[in-house]
C-alpha positions as CSV (number, residue, x, y, z in Angstrom):
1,X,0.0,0.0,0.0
2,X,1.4,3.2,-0.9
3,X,0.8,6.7,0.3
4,X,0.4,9.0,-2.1
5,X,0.6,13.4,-1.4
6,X,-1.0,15.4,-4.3
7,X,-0.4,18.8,-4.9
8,X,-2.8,21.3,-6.9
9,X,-5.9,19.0,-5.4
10,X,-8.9,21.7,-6.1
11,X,-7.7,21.8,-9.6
12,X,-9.3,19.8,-12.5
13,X,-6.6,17.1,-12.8
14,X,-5.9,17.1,-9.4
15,X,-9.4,16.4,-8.1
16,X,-9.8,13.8,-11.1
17,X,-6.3,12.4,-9.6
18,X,-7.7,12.2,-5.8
19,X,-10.9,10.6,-7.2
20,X,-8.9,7.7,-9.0
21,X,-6.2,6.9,-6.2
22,X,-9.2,6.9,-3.8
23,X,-11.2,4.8,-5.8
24,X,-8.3,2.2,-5.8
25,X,-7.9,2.6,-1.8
26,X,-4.6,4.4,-1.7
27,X,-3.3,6.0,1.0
28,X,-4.0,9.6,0.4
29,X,-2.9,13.2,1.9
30,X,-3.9,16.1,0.0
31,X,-2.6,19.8,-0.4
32,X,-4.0,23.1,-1.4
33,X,-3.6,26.6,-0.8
34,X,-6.1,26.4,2.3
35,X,-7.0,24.0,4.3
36,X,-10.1,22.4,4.5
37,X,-12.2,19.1,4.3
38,X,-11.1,18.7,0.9
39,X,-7.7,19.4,1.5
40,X,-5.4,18.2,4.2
41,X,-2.3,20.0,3.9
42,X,-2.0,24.2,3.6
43,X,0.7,24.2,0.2
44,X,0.8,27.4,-1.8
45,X,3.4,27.9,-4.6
46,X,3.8,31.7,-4.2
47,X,4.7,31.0,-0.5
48,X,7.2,30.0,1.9
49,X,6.4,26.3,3.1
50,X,8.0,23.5,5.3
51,X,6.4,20.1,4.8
52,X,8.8,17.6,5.6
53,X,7.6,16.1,8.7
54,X,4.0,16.1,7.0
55,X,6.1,13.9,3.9
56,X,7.5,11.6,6.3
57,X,5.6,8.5,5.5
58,X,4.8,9.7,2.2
59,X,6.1,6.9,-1.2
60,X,4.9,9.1,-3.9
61,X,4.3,12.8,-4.8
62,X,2.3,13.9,-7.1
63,X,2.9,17.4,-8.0
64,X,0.0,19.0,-10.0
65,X,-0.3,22.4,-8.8
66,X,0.9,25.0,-11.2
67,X,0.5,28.8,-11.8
68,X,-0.9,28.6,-15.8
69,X,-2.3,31.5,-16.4
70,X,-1.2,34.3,-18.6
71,X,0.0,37.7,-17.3
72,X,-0.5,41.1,-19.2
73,X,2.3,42.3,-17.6
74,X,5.6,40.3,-18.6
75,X,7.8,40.7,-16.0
76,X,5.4,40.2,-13.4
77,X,4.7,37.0,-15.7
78,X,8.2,35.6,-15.7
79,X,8.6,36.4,-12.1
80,X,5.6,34.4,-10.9
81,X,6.1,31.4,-13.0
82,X,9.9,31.3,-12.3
83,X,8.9,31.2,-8.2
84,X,5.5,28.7,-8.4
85,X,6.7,26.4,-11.2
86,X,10.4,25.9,-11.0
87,X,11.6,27.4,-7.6
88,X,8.7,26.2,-5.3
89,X,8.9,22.9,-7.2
90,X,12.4,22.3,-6.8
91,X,12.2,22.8,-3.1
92,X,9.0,20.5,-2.7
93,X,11.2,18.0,-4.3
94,X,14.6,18.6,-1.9
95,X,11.8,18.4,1.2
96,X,10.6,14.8,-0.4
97,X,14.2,13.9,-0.2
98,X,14.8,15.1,3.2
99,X,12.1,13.3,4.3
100,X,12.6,9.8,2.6
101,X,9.6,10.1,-0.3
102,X,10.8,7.5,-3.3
103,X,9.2,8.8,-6.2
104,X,8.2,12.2,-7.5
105,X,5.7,12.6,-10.3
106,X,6.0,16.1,-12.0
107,X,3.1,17.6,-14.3
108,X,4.6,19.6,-17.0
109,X,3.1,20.8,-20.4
110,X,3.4,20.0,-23.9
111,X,4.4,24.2,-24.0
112,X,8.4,22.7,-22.8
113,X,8.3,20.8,-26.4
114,X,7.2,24.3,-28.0
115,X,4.2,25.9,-29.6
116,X,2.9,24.3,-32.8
117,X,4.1,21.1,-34.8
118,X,3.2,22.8,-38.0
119,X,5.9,22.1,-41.0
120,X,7.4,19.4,-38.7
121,X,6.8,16.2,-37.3
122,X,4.9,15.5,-34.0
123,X,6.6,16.0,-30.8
124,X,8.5,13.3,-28.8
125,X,10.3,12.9,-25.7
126,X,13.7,12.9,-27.3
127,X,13.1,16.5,-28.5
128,X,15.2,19.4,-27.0
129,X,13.5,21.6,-25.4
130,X,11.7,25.0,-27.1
131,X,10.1,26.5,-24.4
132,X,8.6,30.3,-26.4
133,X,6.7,31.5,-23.3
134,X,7.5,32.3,-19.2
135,X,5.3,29.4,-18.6
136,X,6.9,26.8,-21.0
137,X,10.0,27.8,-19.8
138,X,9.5,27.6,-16.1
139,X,8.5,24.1,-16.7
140,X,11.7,23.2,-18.5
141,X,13.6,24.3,-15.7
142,X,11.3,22.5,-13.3
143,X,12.2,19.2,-15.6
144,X,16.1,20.0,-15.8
145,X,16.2,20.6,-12.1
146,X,14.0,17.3,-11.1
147,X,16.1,15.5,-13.3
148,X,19.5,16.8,-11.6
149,X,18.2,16.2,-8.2
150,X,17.4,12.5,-9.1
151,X,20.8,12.0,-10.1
152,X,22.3,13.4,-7.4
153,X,20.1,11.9,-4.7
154,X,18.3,8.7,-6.1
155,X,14.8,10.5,-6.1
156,X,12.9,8.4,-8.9
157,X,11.6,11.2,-11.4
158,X,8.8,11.2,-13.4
159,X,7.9,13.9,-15.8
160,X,4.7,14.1,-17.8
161,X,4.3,16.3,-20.4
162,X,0.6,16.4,-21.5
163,X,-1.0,18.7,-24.2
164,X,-4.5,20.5,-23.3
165,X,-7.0,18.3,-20.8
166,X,-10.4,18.1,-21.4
167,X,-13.2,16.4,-19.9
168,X,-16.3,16.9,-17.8
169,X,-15.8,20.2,-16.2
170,X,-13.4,22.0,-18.3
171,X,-13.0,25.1,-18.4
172,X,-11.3,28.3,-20.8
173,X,-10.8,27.4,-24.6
174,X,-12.0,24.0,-24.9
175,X,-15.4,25.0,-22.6
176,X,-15.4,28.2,-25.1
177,X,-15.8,25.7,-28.1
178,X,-17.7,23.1,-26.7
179,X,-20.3,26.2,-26.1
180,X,-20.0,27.8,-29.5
181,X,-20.8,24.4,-30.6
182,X,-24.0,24.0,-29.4
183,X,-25.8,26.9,-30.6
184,X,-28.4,26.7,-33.5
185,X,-25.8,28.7,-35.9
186,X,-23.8,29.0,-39.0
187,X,-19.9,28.0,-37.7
188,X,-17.1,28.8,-40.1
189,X,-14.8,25.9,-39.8
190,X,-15.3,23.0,-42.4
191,X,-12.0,23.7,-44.5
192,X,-9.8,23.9,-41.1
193,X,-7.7,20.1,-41.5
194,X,-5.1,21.0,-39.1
195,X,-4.5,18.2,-36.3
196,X,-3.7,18.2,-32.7
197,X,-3.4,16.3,-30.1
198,X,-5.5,16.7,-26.7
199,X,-5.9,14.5,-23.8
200,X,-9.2,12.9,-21.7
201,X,-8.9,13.8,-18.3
202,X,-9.6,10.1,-17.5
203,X,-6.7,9.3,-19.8
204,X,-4.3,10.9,-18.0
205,X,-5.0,10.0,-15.0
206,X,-5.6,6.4,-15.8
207,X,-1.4,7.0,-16.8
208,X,-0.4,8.9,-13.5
209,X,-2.1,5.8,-11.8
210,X,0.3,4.0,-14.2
211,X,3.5,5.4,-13.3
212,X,2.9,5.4,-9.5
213,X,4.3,1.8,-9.6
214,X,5.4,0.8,-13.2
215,X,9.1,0.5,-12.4
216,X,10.3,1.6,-16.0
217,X,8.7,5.0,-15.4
218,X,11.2,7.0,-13.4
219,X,14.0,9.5,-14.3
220,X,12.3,9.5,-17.7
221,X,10.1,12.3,-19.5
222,X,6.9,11.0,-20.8
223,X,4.3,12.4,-23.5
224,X,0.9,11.5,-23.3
225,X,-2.4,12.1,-25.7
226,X,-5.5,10.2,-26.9
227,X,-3.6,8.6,-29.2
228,X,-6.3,10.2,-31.8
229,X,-5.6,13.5,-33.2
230,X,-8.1,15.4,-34.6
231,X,-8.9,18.3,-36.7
232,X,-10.5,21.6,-35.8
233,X,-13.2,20.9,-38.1
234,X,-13.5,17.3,-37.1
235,X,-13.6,17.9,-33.0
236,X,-16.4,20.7,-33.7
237,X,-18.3,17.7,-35.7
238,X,-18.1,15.5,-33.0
239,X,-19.5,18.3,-30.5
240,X,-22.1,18.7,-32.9
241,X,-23.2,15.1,-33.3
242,X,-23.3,14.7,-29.3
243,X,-25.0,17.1,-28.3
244,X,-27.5,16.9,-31.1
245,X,-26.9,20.6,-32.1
246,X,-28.8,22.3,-34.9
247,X,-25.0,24.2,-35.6
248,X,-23.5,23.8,-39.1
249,X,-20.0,23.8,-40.5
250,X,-19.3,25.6,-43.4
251,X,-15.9,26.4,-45.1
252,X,-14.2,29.6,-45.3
253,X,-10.3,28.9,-47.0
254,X,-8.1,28.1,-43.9
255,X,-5.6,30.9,-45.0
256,X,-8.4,34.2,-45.1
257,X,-9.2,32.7,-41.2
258,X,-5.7,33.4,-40.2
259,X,-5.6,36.6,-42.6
260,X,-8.8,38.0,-40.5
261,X,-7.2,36.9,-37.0
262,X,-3.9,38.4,-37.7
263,X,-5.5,41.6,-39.2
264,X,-7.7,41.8,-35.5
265,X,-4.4,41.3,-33.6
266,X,-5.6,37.8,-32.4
267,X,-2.5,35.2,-34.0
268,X,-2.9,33.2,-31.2
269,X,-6.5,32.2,-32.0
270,X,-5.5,31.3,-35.2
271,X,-3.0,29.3,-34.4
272,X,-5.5,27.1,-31.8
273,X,-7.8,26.6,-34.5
274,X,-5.8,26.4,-37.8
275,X,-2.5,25.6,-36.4
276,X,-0.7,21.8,-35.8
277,X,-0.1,20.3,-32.1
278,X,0.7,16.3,-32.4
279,X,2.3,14.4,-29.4
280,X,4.2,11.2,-30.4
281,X,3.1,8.6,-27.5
282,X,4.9,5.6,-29.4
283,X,7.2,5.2,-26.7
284,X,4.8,5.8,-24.0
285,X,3.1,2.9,-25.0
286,X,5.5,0.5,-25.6
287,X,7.8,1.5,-22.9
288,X,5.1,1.0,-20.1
289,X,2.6,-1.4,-22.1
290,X,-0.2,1.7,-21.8
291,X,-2.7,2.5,-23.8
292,X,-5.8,5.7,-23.3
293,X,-8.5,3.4,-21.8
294,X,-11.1,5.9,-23.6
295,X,-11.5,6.8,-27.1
296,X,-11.7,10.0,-28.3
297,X,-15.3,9.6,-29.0
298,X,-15.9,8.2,-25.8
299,X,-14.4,11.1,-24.3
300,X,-16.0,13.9,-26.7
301,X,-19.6,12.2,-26.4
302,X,-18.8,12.2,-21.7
303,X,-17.3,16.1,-21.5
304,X,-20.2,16.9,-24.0
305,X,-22.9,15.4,-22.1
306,X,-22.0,16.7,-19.1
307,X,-21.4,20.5,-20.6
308,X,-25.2,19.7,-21.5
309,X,-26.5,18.5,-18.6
310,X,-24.8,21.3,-16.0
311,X,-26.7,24.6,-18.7
């Protein structure tokens, strides 16, 4: 029986994460910023903390909690990333040491791989690092850092790099999508054959669960996806078809889209919807004999139900 202390609980992958390890009657101490029925341990990134005597008969750590999102103001940005993401991580994983914890399981982002996979093949573990924003490049350090400390102290290291989590509950651009979806109206999106990657939040934390015990796991960096990617055009069709929407796709040429977004200052949003994202899991799955227990219409048909059930 192991005893398992999760970070970043009240989030959406850490809740999903409490909920599985419960389910299989682990041992588990939770953390968040306050302390409360749902969490057991006070843990705040942008704070001072001391937790080794609470780690002491702790196996596995599961750090989730992150600071994701985006600053207007840069250096403010690169400042608070750089202390919650790589400094407070760091120390949380030289506390672990001090206080005998075997194995520490690190969240990080697709973003340390780069931005888009357009013009290039998918992404893989073996890629160097191409961090373009404060965030990506926090978690690299987080990574390089880990990855020092295991060598130096015999930590076991596991680093999970997972592109955008969806599922029941989500929230920001998928939820956006999922909602412009299922309105009785015109959407114009049918030429938009880009491909990306995403990941069911059941998915990835059917693989966290994975790597708790799989002894091939550690001191390794790991990608993870659905193992389907799909197209702009394609994921809105599936949202469509689920939640029985009277919306239609039509096609506008991929290439006025990203004129128009450009032109309204709004590059990003084009390259979300028009731009490439693929993950190469080959390696994940043969290296730990895994594969995404739900398909991707599996998944599409559960978040989309339950988007339609809470409105």
């Amino acid at each position: 029986m192991k005893n398992i202390f999760i970070t970043g609980v009240t989030g959406f992958l850490g809740t999903s994460i409490k909920s599985k390890l419960c389910s299989l009657d682990y041992q588990v101490v939770t953390a968040g910023r306050i302390t409360n029925s749902y969490c057991d341990v006070e843990f705040d990134l942008e704070k001072p903390f001391d937790l080794v005597k609470k780690l002491k008969n702790i196996d596995v750590i599961i750090h989730s909690a992150a600071i994701v999102h985006v600053m207007k103001n840069k250096k403010m940005a690169d400042e608070k990333y750089q202390k919650a993401n790589y400094e407070a991580t760091i120390e949380l994983a030289k506390q672990a040491v001090a206080a005998g914890v075997k194995r520490f399981i690190f969240i990080s982002s697709i973003k340390v791989n780069g931005e888009t996979t357009t013009g290039r093949l998918p992404f893989s573990s073996s890629d160097l690092p191409l961090p373009k924003d404060a965030y990506g490049l926090s978690k690299a350090k987080a990574e390089e850092g880990l990855l020092d400390l295991a060598e130096k102290t015999g930590l076991e290291v596991v680093i999970i790099r997972p592109p955008l989590v969806y599922g029941p509950g989500v929230k920001a651009n998928f939820a956006s999508l999922v909602k412009l979806a299922t309105k009785s109206m015109p959407l114009p999106f049918g030429s938009i054959n880009n491909k990306r990657s995403f990941v069911f939040i059941d998915n990835i934390t059917d693989f966290i669960v994975t790597t708790v015990n799989h002894p091939a796991a550690i001191n390794q960096i790991w990608l993870i996806s659905d193992d389907e990617d799909l197209s702009t055009s394609q994921l809105l069709r599936l949202i469509i078809e689920y939640s029985e929407s009277k919306a239609f796709l039509f096609n506008v040429p991929q290439r006025f889209f990203v004129y128009l977004c450009r032109l309204l200052g709004k590059q990003n949003i084009a390259e979300r919807l028009c731009g490439d994202l693929q993950v190469d899991i080959k390696h994940t799955k043969e290296a730990l004999d895994w594969t995404p227990p739900y398909t991707v219409q599996q998944a599409i048909k559960k978040t989309v139900l339950s988007f339609i059930n809470k409105n």
